[in-house]
C-alpha positions in Angstrom: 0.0 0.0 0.0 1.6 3.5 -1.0 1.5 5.9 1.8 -0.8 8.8 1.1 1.2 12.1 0.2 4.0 10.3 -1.5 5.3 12.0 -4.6 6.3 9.8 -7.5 7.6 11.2 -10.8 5.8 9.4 -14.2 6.7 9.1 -17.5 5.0 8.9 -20.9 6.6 7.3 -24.4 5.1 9.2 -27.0 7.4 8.0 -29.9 7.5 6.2 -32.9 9.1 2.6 -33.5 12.2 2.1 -35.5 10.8 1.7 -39.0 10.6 -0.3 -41.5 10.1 -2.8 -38.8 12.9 -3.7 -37.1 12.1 -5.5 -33.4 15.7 -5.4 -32.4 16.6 -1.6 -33.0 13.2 -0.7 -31.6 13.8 -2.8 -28.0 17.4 -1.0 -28.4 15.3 2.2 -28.5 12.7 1.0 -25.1 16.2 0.4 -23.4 17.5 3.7 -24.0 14.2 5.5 -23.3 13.8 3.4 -19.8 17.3 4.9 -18.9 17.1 8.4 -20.3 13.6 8.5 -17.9 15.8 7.3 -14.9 18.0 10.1 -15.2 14.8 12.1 -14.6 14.1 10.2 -11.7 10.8 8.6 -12.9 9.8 5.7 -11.1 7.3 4.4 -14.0 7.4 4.3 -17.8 4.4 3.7 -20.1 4.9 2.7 -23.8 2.1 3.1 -26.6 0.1 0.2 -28.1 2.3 -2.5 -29.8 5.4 -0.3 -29.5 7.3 -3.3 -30.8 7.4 -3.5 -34.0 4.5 -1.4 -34.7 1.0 -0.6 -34.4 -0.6 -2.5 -38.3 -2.2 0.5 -39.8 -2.6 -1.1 -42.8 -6.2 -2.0 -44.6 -7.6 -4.9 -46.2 -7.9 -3.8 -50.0 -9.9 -6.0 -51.8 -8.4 -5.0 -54.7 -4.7 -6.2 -53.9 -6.8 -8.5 -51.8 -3.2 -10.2 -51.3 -1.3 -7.5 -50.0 -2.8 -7.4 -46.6 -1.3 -11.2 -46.1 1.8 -9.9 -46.7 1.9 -7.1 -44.2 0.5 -9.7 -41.7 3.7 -11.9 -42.3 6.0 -8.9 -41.8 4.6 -8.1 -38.7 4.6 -11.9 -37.1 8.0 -12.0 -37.7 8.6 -9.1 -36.1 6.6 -9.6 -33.3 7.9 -10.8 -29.9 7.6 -13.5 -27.2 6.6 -12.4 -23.8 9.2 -14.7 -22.5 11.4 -14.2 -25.2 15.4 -12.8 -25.0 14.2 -9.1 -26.0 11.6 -8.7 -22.8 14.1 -10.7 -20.7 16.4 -7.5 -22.2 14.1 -5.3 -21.3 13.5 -6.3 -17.7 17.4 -6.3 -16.9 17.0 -2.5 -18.0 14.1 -2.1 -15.7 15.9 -3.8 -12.9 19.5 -1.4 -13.5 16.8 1.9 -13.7 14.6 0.7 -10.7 11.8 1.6 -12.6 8.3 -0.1 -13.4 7.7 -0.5 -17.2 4.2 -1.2 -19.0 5.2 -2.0 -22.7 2.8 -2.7 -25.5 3.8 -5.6 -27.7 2.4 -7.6 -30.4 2.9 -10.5 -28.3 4.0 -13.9 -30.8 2.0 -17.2 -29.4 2.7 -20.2 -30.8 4.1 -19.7 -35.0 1.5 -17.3 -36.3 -0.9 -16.3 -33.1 -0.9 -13.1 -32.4 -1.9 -11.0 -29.8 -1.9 -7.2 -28.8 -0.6 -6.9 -25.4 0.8 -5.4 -22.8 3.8 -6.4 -20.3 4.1 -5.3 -16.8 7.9 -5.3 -15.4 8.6 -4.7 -11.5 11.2 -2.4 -10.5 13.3 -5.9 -9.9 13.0 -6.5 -13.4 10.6 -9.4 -12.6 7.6 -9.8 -15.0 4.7 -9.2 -13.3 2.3 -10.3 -16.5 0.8 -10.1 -19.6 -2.5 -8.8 -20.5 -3.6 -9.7 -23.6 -6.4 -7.6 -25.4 -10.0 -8.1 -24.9 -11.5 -6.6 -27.6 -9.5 -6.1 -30.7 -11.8 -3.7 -32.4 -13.1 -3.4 -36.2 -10.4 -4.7 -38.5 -7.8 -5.3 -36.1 -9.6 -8.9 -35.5 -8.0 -9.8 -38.5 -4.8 -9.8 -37.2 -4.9 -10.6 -33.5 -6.0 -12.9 -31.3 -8.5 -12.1 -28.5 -7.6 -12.4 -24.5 -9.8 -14.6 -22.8 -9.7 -12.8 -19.5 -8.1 -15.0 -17.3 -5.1 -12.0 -17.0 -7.7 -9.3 -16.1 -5.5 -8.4 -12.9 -3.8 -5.0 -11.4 -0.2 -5.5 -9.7 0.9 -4.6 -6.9 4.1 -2.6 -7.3 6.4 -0.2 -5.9 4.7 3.1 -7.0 1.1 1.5 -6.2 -1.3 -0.5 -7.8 -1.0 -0.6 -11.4 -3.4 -2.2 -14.3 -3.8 -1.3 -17.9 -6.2 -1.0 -21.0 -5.3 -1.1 -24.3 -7.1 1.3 -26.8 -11.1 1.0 -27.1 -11.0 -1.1 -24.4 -11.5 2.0 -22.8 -15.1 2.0 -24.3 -16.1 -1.3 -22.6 -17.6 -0.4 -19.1 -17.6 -4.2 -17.6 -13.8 -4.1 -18.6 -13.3 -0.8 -17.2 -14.6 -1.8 -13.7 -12.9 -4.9 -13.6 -10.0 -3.1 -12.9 -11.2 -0.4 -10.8 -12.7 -2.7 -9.1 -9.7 -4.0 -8.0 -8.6 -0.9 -6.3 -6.3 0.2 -9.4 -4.0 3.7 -8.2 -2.0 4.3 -11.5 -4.1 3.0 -14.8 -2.1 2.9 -18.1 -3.6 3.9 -20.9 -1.9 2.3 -24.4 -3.0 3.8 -27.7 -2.1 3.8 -31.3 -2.5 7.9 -31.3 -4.0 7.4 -34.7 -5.8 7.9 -36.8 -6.7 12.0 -37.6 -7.9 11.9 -41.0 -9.0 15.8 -41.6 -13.2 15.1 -42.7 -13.1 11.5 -41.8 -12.4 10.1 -38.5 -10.3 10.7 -35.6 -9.7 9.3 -32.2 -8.2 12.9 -30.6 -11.5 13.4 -28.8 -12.0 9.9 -27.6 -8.3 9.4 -26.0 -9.2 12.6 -24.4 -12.6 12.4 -23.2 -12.2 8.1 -22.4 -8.7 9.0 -20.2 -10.2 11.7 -17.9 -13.5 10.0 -17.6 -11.5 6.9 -16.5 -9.5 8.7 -13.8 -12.8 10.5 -12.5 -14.7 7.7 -12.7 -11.9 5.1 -11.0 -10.4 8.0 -8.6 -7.2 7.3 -10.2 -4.0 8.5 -12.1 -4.1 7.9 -16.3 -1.1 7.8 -17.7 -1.6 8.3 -21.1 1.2 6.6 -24.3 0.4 6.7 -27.7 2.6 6.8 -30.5 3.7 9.6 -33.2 4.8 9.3 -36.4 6.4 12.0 -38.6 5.3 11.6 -42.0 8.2 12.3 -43.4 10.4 9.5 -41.3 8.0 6.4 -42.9 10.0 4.3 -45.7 8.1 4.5 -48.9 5.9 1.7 -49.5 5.7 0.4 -45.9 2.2 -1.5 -45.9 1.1 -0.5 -49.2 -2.1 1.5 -48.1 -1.2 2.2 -44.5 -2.4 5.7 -43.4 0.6 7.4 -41.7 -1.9 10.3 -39.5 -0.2 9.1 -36.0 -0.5 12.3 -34.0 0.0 11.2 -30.1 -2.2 12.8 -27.5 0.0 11.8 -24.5 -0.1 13.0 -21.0 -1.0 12.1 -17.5 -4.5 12.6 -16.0 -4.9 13.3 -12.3 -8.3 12.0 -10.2 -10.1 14.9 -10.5 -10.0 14.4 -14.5 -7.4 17.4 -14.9 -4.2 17.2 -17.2 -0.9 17.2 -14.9 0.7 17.0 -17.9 0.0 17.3 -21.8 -1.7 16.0 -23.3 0.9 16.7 -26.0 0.1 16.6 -30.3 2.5 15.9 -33.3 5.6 15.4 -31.8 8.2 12.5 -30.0 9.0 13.1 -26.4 8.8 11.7 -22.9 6.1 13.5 -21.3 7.2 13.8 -17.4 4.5 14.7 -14.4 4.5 14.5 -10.5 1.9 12.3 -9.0 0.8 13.1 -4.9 -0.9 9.5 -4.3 -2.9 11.8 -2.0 -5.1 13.3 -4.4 -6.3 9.8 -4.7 -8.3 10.2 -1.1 -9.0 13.4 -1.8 -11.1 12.7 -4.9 -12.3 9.3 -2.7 -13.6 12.0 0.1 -16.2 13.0 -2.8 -16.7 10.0 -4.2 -15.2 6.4 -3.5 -16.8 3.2 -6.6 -14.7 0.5 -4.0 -15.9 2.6 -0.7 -19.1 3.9 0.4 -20.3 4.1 -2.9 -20.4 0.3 -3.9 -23.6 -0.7 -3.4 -23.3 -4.4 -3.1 -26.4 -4.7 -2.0 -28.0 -4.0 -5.3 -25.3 -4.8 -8.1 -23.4 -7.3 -7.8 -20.4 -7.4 -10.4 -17.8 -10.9 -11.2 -16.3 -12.1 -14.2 -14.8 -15.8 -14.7 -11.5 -15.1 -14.0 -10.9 -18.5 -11.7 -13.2 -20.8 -14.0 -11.2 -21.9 -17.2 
């Protein structure tokens, strides 16, 4: 339990993988942004969405209906074990920084199985787990694997209780209060920071609005990681019809639903901010979901998390 009134210092990734994709230079480059946060004295790191290799932007065209296989392949074999040698590199930099890491990872099951996930590293350098995405949304079900749930969990670590959701997870209220269910201090919020296609779609509002509804609604810290891509540093041809509009919208969210920091557009960048783990009661004095507030008496809430 973290004493209320300590100070921890946070950091957020917003940057771009090595491209084209290359797993070893971009775990080089996770190792060399743990460190350059220690030197700041942050005690936690958060990396975007599939930082390693890359977030697959890329469409199904149906007509190059063959292309899409082809990205697919490229990524796999990019893609990393969760108990592989680059997250057992990863975790000895953890362990030399003394800091707690959240990575995103497409996470390589198996030959071809993939998953979007996320890895939680102590401070030791011990691998706490792996949650693997719930809901891969629209096309991404193409290309991942879903979670089954059983990894639902938040860790106890040395700058409090930690947990994680990945993209429009967010947007999934059961899944949501799973987590703060579980008394979560320090949520990490993974995105893709795309896309922002001017007269089409973007997601700047919903990482926005989603990360300081969650920290209101879970009286909790969101650190925010999503990645950014300058245009002009993409190879040309890298997944055929990919759109390149990766634009970020890092930062860190404190309980009351205020930005301590960012959020922070089109550009790469650790974003730094001080968390006082005693703004946590002080939003809980107003309003507590685990306290006085959780009616247990008419909801009752459980998921099948012991029953696989």
């Amino acid at each position: 339990m973290i004493q209320a009134g300590r100070k921890i210092k946070v950091a957020s990734v917003q940057a771009s993988p090595v491209l084209p994709l290359n797993k070893d230079k971009t775990v080089e480059k996770v190792c060399e942004l743990i460190v350059q946060a220690s030197r700041e004295k942050a005690e936690i790191i958060v990396f975007p969405e599939t930082f390693i290799p890359m977030y697959p932007n890329f469409s199904i065209d149906l007509s190059n209906p063959t292309e899409w296989r082809q990205n697919l392949v490229e990524l796999t074999e990019q893609s990393v074990y969760a108990d592989g040698d680059e997250i057992r590199k990863i975790s000895g930099v953890a362990k030399n920084a003394r800091m707690v890491v959240v990575l995103g990872i497409n996470e390589r099951s198996g030959n071809a199985n993939l998953y979007n996930s996320q890895v939680f590293i102590g401070k030791d350098g011990t691998v706490l787990g792996v949650r693997r995405k719930l809901f891969p949304s629209n096309r991404e079900k193409a290309f991942w694997a879903s979670g089954d749930g059983r990894d639902i969990c938040v860790f106890d670590t040395a700058v409090g209780k930690v947990g994680g959701l990945i993209c429009y997870e967010h947007l999934q209220p059961l899944l949501k209060y799973a987590h703060m269910s579980l008394g979560e201090q320090i949520h990490c919020a993974s995105w893709p920071g795309w896309p922002h296609m001017k007269g089409s779609r973007s997601n700047k509002h919903v990482i926005d609005a989603s990360a300081r509804q969650y920290a209101m609604e879970g009286q909790c810290f969101v650190i925010i990681s999503a990645l950014y891509v300058a245009p002009e540093s993409v190879p040309d041809n890298l997944f055929g019809n990919a759109s390149w509009s990766f634009f970020g919208g890092s930062g860190i969210v404190g309980p009351d639903g205020e930005y301590i920091a960012g959020p922070v557009y089109d550009a790469e960048q650790i974003i730094y901010g001080e968390i006082d783990m005693s703004d946590i009661m002080m939003r809980k004095a107003l309003i507590d979901i685990n306290g006085r507030d959780q009616r247990k008496d008419v909801f009752s809430f459980s998921w099948r998390k012991d029953s696989f």
